[in-house]
N, CA, C and O atoms as a GROMACS GRO file, in nm:
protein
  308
    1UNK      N    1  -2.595   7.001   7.975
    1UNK     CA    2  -2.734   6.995   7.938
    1UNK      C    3  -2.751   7.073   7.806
    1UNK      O    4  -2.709   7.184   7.776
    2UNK      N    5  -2.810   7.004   7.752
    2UNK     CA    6  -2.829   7.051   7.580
    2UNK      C    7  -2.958   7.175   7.614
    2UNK      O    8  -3.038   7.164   7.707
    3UNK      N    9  -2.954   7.296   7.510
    3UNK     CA   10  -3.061   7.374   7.500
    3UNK      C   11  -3.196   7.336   7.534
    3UNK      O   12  -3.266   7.363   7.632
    4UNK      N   13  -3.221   7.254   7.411
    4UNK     CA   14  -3.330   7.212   7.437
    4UNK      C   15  -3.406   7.159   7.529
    4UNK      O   16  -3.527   7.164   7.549
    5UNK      N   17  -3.295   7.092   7.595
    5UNK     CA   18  -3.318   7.021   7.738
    5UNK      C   19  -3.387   7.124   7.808
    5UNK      O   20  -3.508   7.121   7.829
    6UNK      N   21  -3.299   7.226   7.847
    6UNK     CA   22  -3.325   7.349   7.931
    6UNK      C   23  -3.491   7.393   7.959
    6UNK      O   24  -3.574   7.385   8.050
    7UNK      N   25  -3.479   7.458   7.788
    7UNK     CA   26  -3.612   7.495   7.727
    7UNK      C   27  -3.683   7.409   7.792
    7UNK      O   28  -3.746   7.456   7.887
    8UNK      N   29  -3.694   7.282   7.770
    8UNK     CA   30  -3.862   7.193   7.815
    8UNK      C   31  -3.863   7.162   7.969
    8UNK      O   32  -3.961   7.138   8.039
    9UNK      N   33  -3.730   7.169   8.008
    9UNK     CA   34  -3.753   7.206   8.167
    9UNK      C   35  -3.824   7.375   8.248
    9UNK      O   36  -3.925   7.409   8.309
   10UNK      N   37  -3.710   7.432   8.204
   10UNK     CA   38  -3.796   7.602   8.278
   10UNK      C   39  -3.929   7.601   8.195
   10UNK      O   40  -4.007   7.659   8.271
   11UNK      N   41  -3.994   7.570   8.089
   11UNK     CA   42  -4.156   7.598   8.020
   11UNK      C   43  -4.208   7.453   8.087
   11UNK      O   44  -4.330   7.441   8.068
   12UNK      N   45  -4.157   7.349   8.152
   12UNK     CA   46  -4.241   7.233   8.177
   12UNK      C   47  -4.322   7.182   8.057
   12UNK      O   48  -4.445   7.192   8.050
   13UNK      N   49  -4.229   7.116   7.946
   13UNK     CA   50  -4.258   7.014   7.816
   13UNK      C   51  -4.275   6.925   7.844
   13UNK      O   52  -4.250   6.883   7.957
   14UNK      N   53  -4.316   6.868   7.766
   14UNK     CA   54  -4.296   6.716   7.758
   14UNK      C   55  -4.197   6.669   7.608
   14UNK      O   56  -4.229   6.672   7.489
   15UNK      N   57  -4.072   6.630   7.673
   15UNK     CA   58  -3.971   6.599   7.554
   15UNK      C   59  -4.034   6.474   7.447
   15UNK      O   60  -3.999   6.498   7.331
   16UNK      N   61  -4.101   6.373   7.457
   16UNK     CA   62  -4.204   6.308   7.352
   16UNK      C   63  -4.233   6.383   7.301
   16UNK      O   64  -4.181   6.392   7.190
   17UNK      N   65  -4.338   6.495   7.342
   17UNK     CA   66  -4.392   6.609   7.217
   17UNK      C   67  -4.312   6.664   7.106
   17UNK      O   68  -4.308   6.658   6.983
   18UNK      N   69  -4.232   6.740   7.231
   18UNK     CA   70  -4.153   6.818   7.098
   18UNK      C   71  -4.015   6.721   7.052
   18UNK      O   72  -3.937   6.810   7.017
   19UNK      N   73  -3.944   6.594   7.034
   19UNK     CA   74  -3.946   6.533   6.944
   19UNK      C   75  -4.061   6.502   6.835
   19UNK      O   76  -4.021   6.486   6.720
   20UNK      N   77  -4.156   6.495   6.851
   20UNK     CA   78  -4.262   6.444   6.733
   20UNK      C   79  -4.341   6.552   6.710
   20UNK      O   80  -4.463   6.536   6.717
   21UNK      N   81  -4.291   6.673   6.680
   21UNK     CA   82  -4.400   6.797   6.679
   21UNK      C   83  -4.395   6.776   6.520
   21UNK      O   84  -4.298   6.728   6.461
   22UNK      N   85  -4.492   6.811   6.472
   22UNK     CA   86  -4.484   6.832   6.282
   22UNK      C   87  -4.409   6.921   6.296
   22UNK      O   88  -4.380   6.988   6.395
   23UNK      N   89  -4.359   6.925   6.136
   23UNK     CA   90  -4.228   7.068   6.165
   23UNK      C   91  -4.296   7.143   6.055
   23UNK      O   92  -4.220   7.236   6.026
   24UNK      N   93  -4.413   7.147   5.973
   24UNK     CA   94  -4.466   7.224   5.903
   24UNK      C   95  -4.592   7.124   5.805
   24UNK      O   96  -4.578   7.003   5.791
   25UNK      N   97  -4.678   7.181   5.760
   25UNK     CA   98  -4.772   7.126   5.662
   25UNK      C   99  -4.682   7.141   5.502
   25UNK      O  100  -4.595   7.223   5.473
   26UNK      N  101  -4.739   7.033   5.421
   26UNK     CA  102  -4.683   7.070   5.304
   26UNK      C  103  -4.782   7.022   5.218
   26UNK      O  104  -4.811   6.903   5.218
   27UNK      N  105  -4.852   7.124   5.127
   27UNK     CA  106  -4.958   7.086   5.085
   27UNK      C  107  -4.942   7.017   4.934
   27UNK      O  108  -4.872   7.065   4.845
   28UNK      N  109  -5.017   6.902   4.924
   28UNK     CA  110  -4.975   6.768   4.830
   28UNK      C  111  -4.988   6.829   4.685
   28UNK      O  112  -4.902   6.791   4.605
   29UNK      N  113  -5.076   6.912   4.644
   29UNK     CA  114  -5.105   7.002   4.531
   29UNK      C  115  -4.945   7.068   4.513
   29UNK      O  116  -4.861   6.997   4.459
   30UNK      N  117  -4.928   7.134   4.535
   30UNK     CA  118  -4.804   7.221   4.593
   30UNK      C  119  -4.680   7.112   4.541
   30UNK      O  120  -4.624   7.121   4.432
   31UNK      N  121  -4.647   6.985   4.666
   31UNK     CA  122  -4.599   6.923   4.617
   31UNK      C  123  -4.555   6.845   4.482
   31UNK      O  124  -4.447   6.828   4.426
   32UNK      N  125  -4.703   6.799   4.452
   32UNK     CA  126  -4.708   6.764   4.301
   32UNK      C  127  -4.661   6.810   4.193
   32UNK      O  128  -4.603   6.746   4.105
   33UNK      N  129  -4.700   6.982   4.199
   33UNK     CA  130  -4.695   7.079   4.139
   33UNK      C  131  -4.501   7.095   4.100
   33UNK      O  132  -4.447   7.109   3.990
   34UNK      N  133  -4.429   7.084   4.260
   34UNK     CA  134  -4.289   7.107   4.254
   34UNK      C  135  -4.253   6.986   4.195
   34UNK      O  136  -4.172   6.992   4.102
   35UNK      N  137  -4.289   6.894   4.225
   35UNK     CA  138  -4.200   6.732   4.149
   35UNK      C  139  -4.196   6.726   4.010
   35UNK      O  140  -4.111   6.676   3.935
   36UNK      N  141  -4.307   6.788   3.985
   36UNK     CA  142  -4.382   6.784   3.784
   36UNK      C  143  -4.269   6.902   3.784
   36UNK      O  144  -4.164   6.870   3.727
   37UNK      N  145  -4.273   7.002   3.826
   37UNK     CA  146  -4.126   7.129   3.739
   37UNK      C  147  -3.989   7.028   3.721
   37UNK      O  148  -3.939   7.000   3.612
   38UNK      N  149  -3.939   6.980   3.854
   38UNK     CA  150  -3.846   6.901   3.843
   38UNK      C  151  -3.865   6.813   3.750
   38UNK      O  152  -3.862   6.841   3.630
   39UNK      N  153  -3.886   6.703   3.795
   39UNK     CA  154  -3.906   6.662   3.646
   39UNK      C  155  -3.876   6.719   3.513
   39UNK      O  156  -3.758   6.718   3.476
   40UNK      N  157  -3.962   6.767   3.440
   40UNK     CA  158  -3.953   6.857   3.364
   40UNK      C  159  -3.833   6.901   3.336
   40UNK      O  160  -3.791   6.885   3.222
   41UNK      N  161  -3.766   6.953   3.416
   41UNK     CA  162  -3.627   7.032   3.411
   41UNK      C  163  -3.551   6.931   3.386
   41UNK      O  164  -3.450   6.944   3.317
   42UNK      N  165  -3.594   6.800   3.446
   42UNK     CA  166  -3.463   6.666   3.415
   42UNK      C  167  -3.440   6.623   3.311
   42UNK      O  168  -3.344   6.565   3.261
   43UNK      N  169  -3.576   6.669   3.264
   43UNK     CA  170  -3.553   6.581   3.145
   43UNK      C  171  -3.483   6.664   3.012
   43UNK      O  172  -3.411   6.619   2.922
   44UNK      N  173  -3.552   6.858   3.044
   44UNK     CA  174  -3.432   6.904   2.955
   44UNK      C  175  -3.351   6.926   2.980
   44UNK      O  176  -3.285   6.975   2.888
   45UNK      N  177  -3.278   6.914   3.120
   45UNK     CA  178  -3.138   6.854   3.161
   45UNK      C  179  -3.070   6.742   3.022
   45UNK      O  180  -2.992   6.756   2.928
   46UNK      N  181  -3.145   6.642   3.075
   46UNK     CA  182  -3.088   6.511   3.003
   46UNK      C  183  -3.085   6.534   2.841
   46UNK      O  184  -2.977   6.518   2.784
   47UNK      N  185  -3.201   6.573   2.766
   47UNK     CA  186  -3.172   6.634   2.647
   47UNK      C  187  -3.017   6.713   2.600
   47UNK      O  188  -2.935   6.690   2.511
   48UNK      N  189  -3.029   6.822   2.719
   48UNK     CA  190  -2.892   6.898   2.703
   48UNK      C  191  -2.785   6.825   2.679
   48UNK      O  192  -2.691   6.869   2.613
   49UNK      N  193  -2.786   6.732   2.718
   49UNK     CA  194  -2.641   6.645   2.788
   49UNK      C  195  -2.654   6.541   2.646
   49UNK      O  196  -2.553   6.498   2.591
   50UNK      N  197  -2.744   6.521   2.615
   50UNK     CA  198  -2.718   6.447   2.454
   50UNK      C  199  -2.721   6.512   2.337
   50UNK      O  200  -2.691   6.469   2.225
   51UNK      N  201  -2.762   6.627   2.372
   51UNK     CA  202  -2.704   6.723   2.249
   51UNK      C  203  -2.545   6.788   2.249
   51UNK      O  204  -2.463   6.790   2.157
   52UNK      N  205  -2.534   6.838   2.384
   52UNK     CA  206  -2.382   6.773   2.411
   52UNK      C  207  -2.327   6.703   2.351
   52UNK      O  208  -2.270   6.772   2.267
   53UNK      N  209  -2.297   6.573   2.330
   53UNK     CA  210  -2.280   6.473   2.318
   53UNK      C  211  -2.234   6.457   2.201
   53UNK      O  212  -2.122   6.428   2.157
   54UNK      N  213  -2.370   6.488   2.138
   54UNK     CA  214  -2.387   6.464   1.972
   54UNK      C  215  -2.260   6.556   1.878
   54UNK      O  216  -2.186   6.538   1.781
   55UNK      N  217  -2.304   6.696   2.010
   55UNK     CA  218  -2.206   6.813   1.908
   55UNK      C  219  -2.054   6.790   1.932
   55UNK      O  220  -1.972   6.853   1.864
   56UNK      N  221  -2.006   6.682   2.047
   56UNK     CA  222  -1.862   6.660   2.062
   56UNK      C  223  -1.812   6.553   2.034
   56UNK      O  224  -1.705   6.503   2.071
   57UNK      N  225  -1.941   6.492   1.920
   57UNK     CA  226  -1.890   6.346   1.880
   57UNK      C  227  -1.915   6.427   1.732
   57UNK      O  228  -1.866   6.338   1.662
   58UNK      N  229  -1.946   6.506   1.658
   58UNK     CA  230  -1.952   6.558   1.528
   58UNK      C  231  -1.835   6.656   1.553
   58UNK      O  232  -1.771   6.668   1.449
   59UNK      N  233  -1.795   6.715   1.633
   59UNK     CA  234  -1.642   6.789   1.680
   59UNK      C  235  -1.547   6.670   1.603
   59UNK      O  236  -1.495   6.681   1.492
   60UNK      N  237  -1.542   6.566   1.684
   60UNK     CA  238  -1.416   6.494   1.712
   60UNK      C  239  -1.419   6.442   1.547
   60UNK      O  240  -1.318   6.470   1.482
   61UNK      N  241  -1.534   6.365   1.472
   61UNK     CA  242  -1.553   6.352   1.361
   61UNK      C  243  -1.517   6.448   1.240
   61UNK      O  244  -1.469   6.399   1.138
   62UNK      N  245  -1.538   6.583   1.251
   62UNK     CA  246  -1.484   6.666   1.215
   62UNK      C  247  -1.345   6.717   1.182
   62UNK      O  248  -1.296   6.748   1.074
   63UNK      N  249  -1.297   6.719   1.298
   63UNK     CA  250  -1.112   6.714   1.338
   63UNK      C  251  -1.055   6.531   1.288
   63UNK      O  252  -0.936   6.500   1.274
   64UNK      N  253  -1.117   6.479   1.277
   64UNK     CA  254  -1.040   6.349   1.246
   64UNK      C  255  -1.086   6.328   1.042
   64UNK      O  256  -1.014   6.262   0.968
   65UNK      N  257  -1.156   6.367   1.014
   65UNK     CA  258  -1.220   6.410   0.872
   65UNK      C  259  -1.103   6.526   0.811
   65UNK      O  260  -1.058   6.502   0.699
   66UNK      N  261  -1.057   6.641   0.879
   66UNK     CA  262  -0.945   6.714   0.888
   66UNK      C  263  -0.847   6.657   0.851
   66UNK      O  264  -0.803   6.693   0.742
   67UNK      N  265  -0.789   6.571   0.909
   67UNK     CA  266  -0.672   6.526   0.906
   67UNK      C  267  -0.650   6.434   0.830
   67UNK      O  268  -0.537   6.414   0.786
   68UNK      N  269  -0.754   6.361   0.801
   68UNK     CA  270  -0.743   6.243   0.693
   68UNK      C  271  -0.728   6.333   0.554
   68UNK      O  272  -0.661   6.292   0.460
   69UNK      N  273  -0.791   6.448   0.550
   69UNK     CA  274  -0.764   6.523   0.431
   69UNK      C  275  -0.606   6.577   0.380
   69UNK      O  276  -0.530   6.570   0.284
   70UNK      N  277  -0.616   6.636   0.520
   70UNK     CA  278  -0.407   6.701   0.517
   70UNK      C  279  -0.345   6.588   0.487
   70UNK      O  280  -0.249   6.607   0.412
   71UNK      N  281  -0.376   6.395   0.538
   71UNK     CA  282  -0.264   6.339   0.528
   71UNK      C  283  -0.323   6.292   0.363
   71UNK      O  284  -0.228   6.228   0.318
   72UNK      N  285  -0.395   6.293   0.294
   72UNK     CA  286  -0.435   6.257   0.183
   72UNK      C  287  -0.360   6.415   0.068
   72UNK      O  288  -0.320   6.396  -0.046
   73UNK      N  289  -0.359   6.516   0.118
   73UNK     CA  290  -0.300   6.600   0.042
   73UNK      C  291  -0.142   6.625   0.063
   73UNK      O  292  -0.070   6.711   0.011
   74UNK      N  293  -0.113   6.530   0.148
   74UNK     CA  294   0.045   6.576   0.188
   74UNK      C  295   0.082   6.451   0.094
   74UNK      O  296   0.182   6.487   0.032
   75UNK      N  297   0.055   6.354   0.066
   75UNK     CA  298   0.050   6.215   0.004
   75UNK      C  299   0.068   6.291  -0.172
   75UNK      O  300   0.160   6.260  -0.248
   76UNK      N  301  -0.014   6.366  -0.198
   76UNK     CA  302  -0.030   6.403  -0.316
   76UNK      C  303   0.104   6.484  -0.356
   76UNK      O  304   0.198   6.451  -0.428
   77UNK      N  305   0.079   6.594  -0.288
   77UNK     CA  306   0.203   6.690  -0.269
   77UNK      C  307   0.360   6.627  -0.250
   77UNK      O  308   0.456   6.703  -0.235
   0.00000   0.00000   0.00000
């Protein structure tokens, strides 16, 4: 016999109820309030991640700009 079982037997429950009891209020203001931060945060999440991006595609451009130089001065040399 599971706990709970127990419980709604020795207090005399009704197991319908407490399956379907609310398990707390959550007030929609509140809510709103938390979805709009998220949000928010996602999106300078996602910013981050393309500035990222940008700075490891001007990296790689960089290092390959490099090398075209060394093999253009080794050519000379």
């Amino acid at each position: 016999m599971a706990l709970a079982e127990y419980l709604l037997f020795i207090n005399d429950r009704d197991p319908v109820a407490f399956a379907t009891n609310p398990q707390g209020a959550v007030d929609p203001a509140e809510l709103k309030k938390l979805e709009d931060q998220l949000n928010e945060l996602d999106e300078k999440f996602q910013d981050l991640l393309q500035k990222q991006a940008a700075a490891e595609r001007a990296e790689a451009q960089a290092k390959e700009s490099e090398a075209q130089a060394k093999d253009a001065e080794a050519k000379v040399c």
